[in-house]
C-alpha positions as CSV (number, residue, x, y, z in Angstrom):
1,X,-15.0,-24.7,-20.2
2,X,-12.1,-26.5,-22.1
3,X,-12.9,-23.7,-24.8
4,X,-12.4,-20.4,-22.2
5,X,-9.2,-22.6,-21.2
6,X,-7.6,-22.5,-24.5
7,X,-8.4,-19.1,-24.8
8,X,-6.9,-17.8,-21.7
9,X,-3.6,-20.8,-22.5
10,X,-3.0,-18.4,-25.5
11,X,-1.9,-15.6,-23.6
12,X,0.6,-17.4,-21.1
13,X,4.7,-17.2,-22.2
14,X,4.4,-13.9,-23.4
15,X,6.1,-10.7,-21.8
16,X,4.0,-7.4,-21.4
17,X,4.9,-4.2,-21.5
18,X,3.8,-1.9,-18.6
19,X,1.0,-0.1,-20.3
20,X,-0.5,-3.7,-21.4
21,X,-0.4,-4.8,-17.8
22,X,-2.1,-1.9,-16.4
23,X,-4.6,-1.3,-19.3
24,X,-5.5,-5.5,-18.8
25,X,-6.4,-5.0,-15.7
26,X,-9.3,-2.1,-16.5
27,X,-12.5,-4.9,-17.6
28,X,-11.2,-6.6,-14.6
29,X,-11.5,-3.3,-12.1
30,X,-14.8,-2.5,-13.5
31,X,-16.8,-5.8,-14.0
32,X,-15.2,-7.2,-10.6
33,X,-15.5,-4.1,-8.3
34,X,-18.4,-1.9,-10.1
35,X,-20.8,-4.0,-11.9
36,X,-21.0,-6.9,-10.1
37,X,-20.7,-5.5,-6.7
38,X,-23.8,-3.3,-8.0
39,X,-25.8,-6.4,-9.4
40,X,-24.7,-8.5,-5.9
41,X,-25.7,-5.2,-3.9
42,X,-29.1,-5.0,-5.1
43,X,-29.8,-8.7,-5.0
44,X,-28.7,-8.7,-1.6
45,X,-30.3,-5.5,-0.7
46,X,-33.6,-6.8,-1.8
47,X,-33.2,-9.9,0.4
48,X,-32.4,-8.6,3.1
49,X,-35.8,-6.8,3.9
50,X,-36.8,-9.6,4.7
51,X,-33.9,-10.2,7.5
52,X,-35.0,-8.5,10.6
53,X,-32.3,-8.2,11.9
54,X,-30.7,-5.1,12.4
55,X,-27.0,-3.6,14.0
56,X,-26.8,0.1,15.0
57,X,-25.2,1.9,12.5
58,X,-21.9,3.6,14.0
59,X,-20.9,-0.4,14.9
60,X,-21.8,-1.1,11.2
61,X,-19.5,1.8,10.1
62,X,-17.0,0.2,12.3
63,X,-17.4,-2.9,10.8
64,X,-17.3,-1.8,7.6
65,X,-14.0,0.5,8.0
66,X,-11.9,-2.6,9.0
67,X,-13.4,-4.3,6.2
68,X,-12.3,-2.2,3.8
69,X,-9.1,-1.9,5.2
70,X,-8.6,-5.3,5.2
71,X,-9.8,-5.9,1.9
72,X,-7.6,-3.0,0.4
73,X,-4.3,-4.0,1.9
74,X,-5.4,-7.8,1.2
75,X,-5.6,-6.9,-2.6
76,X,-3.0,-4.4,-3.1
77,X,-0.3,-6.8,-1.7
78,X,-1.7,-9.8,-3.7
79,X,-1.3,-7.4,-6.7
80,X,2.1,-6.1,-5.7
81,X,3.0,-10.3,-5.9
82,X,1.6,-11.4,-8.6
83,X,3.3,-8.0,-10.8
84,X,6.7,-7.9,-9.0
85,X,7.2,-11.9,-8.8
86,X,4.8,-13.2,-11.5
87,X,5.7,-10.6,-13.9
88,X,1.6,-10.5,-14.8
89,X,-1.4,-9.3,-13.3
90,X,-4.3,-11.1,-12.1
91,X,-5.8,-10.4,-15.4
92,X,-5.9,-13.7,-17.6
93,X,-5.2,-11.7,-20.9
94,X,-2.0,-10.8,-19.1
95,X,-1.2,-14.2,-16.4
96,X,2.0,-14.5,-14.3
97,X,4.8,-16.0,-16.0
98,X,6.0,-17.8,-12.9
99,X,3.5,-19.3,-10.3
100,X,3.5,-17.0,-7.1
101,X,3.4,-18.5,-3.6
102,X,4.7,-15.7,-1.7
103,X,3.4,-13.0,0.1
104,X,-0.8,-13.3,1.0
105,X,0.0,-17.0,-1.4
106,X,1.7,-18.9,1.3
107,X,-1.6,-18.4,3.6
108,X,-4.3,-18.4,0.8
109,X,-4.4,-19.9,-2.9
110,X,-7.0,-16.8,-3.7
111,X,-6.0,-13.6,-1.3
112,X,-7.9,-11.3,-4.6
113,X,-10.5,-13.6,-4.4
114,X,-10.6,-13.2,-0.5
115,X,-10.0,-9.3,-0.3
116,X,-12.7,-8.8,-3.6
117,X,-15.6,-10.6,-1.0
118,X,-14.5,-8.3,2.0
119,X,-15.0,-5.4,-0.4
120,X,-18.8,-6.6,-1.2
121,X,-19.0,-6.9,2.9
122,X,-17.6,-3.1,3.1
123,X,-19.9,-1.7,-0.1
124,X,-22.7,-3.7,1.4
125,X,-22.8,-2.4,4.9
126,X,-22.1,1.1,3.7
127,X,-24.8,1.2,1.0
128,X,-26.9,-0.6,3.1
129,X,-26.7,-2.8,6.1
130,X,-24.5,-5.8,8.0
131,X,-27.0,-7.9,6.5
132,X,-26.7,-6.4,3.5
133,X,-23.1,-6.9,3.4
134,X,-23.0,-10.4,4.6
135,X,-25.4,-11.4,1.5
136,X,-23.0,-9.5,-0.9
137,X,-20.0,-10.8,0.6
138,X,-21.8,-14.3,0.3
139,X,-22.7,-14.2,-3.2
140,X,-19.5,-13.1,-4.3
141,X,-18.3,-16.1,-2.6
142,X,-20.5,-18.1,-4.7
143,X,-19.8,-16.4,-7.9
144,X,-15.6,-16.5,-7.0
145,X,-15.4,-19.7,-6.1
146,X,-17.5,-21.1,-8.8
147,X,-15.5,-19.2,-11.3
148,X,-12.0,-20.4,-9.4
149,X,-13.0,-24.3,-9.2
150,X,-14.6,-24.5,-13.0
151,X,-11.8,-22.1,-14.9
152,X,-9.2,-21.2,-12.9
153,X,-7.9,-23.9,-11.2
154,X,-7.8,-25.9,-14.2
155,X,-6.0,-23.2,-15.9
156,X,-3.5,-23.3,-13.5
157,X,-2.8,-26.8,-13.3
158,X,-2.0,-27.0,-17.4
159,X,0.1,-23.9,-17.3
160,X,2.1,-24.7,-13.9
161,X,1.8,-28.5,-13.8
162,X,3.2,-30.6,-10.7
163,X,4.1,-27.3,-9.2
164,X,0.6,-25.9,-9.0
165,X,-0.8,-29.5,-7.9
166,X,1.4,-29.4,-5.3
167,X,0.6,-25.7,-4.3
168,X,-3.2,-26.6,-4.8
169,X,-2.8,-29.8,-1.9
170,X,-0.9,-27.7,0.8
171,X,-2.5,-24.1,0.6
172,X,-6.0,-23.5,1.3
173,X,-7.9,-22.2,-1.0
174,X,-9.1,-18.8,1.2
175,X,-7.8,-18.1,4.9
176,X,-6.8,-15.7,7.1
177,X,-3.4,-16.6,8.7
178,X,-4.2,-15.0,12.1
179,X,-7.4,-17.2,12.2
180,X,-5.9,-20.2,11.8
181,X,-2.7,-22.2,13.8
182,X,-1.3,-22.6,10.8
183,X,2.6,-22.2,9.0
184,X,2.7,-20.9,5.8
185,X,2.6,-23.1,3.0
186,X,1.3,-25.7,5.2
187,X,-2.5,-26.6,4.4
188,X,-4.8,-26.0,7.6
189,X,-6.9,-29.5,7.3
């Protein structure tokens, strides 16, 4: 991992044009939302025949419509943070130049993260089932947070040092504010 580390370190303290930013961000929007939503979907799909359990579908269209509301807006404004007061993208060809703990970062350490498995739910149900969508939102939990905790995180902690450690000890790593009595910045244990 130490080697994917040093890769990713060599693109931090540089500025990016615009067109970079954006055209970064492409491997990212089809690997993380097409292909391995499509891989997770029929993992999950398979799986789930043998669930019997099942939801009528107009509450599953429900449920999948505030999912992918949620998961949209989550996203967009995570985005809209990390571009606007990172000066980056998400992408790690193209990191923030300054950590962000604003906006969906005071509530969650990982609001993409967050909104990307409330997406699989979304895709799931509407490809599929609630079952369906529960296994794809699970599995991208899996994947994410695996990903997060083994690269990521330690990423982070060289490139943002004390700040980031301290970020990392008094955020949680995914929430939902209205879920939890919680202030922002404040770590719900």
């Amino acid at each position: 991992m130490k080697s994917i580390i040093s890769f990713y370190l060599r693109f931090t303290g540089k500025e990016y044009s615009t067109l970079h930013k954006l055209l970064s961000m492409v491997p990212g929007f089809i690997v993380f939302l097409v292909i391995s939503p499509f891989v997770i979907f029929l993992l999950s799909s398979y799986l789930s025949q043998m669930i019997p359990l099942t939801c009528p579908r107009p509450f599953e269209y429900v449920i999948m419509a505030i999912s992918l509301i949620i998961a949209v807006s989550l996203m967009n404004w995570a985005l809209f943070e990390l571009w606007t007061k990172g000066k980056g993208t998400p992408a790690p060809i193209t990191p923030t130049s300054r950590l962000v703990t604003s906006g969906p970062y005071m509530w969650c350490r990982n609001p993409i993260e967050l909104g990307t498995n409330i997406y699989f739910l979304a895709l799931g149900i509407f490809f599929d089932s609630l079952v369906t969508g529960i296994l794809c939102m699970f599995f991208g939990l899996v994947l994410g947070t695996a990903y997060i905790k083994i690269v990521e995180e330690k990423e982070m902690l060289v490139r943002f040092g004390k700040s980031y450690d301290t970020y990392l000890h008094s955020v949680p790593f995914m929430s939902f504010p209205f879920f939890f009595k919680m202030k922002p910045g404040k770590s719900n244990k």
